[in-house]
C-alpha positions as CSV (number, residue, x, y, z in Angstrom):
1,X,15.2,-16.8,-12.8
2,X,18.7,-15.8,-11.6
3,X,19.7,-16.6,-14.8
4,X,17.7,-14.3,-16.6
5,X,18.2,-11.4,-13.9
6,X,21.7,-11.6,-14.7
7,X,21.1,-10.4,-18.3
8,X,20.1,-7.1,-16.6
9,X,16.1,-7.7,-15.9
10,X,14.6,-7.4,-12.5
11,X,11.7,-9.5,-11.1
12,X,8.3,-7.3,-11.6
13,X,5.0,-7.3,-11.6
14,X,2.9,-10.6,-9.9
15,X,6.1,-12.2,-9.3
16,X,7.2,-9.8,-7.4
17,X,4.5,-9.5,-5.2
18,X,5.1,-13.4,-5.1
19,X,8.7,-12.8,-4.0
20,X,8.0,-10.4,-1.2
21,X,5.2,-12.2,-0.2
22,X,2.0,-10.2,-0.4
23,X,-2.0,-11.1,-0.2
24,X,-3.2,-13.1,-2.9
25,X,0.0,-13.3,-5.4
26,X,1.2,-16.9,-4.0
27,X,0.9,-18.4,-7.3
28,X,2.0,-15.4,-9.9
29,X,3.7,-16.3,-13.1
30,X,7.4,-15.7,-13.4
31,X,7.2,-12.2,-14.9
32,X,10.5,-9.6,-15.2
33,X,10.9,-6.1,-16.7
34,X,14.0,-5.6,-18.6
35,X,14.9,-1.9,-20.5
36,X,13.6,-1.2,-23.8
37,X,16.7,-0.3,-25.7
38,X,18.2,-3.5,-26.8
39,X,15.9,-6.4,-24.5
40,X,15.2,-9.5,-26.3
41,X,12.3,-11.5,-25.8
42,X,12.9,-14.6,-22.9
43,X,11.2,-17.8,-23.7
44,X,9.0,-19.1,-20.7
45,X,8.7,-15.7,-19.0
46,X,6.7,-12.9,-19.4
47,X,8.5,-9.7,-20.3
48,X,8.0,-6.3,-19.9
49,X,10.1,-3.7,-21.6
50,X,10.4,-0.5,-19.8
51,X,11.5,2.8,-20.8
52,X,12.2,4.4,-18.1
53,X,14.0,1.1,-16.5
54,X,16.6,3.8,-14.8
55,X,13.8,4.3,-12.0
56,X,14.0,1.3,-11.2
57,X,16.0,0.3,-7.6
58,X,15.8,-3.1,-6.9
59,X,15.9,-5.2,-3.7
60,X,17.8,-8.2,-3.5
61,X,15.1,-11.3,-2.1
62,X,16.8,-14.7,-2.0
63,X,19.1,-13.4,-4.8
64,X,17.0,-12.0,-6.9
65,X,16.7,-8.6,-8.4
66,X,12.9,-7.6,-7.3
67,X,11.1,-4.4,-7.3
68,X,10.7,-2.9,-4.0
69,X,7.2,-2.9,-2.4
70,X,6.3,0.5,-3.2
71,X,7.0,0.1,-7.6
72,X,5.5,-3.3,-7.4
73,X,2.4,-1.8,-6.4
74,X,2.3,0.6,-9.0
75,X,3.5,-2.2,-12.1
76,X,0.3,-4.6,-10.5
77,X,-2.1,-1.8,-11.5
78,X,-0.8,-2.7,-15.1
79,X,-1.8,-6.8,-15.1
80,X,-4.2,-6.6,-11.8
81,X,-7.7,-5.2,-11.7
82,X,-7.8,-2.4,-8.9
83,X,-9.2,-5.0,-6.0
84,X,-6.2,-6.7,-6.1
85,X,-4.2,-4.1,-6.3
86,X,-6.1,-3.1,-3.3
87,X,-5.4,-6.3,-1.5
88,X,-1.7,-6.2,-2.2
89,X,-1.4,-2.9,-0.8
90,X,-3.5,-3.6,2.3
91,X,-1.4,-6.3,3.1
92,X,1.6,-4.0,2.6
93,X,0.2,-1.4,4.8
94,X,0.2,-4.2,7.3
95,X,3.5,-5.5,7.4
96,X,4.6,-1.7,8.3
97,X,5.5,-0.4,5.0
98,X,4.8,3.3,5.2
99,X,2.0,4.7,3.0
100,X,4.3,8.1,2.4
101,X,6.8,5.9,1.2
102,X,4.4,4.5,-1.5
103,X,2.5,7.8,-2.4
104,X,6.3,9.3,-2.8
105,X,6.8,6.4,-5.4
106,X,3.8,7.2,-7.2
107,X,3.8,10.8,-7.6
108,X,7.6,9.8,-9.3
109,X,6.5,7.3,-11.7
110,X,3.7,9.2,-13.2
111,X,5.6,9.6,-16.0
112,X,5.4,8.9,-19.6
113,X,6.5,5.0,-20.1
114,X,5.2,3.9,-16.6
115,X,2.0,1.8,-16.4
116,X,0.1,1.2,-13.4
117,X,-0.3,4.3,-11.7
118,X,-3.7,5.3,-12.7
119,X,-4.9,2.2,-10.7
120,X,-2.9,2.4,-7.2
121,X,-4.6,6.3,-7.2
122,X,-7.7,5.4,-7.7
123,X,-7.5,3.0,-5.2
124,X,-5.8,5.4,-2.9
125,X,-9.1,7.7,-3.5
126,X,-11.3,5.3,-2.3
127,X,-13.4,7.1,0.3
128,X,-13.9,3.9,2.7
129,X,-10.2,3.7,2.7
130,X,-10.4,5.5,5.9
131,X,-9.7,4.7,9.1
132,X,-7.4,1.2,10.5
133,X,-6.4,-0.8,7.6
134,X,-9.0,-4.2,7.8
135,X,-7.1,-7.4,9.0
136,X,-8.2,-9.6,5.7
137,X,-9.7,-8.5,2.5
138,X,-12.8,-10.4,3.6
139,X,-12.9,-8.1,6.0
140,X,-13.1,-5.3,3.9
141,X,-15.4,-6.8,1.4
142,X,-17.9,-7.8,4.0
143,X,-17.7,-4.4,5.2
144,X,-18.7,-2.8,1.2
145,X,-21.5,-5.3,1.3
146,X,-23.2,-3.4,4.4
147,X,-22.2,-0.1,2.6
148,X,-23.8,-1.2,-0.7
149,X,-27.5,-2.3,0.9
150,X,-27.5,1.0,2.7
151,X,-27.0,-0.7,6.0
152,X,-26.3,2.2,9.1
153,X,-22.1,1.9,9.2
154,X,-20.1,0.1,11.4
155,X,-17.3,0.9,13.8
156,X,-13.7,-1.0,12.7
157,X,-12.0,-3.1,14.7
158,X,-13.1,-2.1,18.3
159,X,-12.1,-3.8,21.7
160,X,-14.6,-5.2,24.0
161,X,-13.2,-6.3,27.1
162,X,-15.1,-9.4,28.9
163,X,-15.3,-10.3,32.7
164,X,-11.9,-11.0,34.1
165,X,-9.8,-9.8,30.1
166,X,-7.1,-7.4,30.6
167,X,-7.0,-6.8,26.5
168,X,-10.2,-7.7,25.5
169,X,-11.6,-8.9,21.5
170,X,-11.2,-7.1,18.6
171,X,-14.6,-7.3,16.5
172,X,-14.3,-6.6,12.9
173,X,-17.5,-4.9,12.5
174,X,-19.4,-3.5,15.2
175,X,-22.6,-1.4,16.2
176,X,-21.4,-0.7,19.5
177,X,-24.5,1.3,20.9
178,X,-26.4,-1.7,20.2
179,X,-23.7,-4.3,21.4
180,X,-24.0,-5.9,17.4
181,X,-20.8,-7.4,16.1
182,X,-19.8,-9.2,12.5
183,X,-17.1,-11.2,12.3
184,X,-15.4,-12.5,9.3
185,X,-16.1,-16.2,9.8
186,X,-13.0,-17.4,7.6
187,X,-10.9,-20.2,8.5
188,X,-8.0,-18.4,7.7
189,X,-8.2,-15.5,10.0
190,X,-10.8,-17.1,13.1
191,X,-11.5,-20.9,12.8
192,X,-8.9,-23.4,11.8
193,X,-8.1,-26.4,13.8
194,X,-6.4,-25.8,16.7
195,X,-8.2,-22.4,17.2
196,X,-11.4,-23.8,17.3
197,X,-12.0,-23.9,21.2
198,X,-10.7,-20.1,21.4
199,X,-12.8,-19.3,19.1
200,X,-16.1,-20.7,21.0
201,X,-14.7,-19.0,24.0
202,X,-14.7,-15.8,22.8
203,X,-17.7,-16.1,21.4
204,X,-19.4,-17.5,24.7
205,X,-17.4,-14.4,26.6
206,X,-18.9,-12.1,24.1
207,X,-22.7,-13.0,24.4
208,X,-22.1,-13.7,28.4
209,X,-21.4,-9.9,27.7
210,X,-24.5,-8.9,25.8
211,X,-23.2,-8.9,22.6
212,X,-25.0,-10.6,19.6
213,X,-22.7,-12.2,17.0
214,X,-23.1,-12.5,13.4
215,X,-20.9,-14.8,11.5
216,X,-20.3,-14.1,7.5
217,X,-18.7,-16.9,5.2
218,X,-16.7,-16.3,1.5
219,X,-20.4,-18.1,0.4
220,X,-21.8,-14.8,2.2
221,X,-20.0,-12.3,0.2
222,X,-21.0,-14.5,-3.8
223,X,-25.0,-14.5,-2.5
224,X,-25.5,-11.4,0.6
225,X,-29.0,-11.9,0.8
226,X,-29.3,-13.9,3.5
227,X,-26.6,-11.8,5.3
228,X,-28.0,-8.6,4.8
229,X,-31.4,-9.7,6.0
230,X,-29.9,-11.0,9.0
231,X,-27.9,-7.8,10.0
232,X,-31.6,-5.5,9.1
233,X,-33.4,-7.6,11.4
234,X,-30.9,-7.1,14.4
235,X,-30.5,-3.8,14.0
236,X,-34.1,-2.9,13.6
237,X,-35.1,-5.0,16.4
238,X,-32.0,-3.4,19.0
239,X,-33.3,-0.2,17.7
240,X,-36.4,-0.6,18.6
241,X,-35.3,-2.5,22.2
242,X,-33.5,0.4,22.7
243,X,-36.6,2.9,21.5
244,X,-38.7,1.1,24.3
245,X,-36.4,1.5,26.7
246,X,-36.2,5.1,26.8
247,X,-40.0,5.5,25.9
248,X,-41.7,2.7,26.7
249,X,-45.3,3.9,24.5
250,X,-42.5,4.3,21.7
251,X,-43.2,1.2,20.3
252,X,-46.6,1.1,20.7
């Protein structure tokens, strides 16, 4: 790889998402950008030819000439469908990168000879992008499921603070008036080993509280039947709780 950067190419693309270590690229191919005038195919790599290479400022990572964060972003939207380039820049977001950083780079690569742009914007369009920045792609997938059955929308992200907690839990997904959270139940973010007594102790704290917890899975997401039944029925039936208490012939 250094080998090949020292013929003037730059890491690009999935590998450089690889390099600086963003959401979902952990096993990208080894893939560089060289200029168009005069580049030469390199065996084992994947190569892409650029004509405007001069916009181009690399970042040095372990050695290695790499796109920065921002031009990565745009080049994915050129080998990537848009929901990873989505995840990628979620994860960027994140890690603190600034987002007027990366819509500076953009609006300067929309140029003739630059792929990729036309995907980061329409993914910087998206109108659920609004609001805190999930903490997982499930996250925000889970959340465009309740969107997409017309389920009533959920507050992101809010802090309920339990008997004797001075900073309280952060539930993904939450109908606050009706104390109704979801939580992505993913073994990456919540469960793993060593977490798993934390986890039932938040979750006791949080029904000791009032609150009902519902608990969605990857499995969830590939078949939302189940799940979507599950969040209707709460929410009708706190509705309704919450009907008769203000009017108790309401229900009647």
């Amino acid at each position: 790889m250094l080998a090949v950067c020292s013929l003037g190419g730059v890491a690009s693309h999935r590998c450089a998402a690889r390099l600086h270590g963003l959401d979902g690229f952990a096993h990208a191919p080894v893939e560089i950008t060289m200029a168009h005038s005069g580049s030469r195919k390199i065996a084992k790599f994947l190569t892409h030819r650029s004509r405007q290479f001069d916009l181009i400022t690399p970042v040095l990572i372990s050695g290695i000439p790499t796109t920065s964060v921002a031009r990565t972003l745009v080049d994915l939207g050129a080998v990537v469908d848009d929901d990873k380039v989505e995840q990628a820049l979620d994860d960027s977001i994140r890690r603190g990168f600034n987002l007027r950083w990366i819509n500076e780079t953009l609006e300067q690569l929309m140029r003739p000879g630059v792929t990729g742009c036309g995907a980061l914007l329409r993914v910087l369009a998206r109108p659920d992008r609004r609001g805190p920045i999930p903490d997982s792609t499930f996250e925000r997938l889970v959340q465009r499921v309740i969107k997409a059955k017309g389920l009533a929308a959920p507050e992101r992200q809010i802090i309920v603070k339990c008997l004797g907690q001075k900073k309280g839990y952060s539930i993904d997904c939450a109908w606050p008036e009706f104390k109704l959270g979801l939580e992505a139940d993913s073994e990456l973010w919540h469960w793993g080993p060593r977490r798993g007594r934390v986890a039932r102790q938040r979750h006791n704290r949080l029904t000791a509280a009032g609150w009902e917890m519902i608990y969605a899975s990857w499995q969830d997401l590939e078949d939302s039947r189940e799940l979507i039944h599950q969040l209707r029925s709460a929410l009708n039936r706190h509705w309704v709780a919450q009907r008769s208490q203000i009017d108790p012939h309401a229900t009647q």
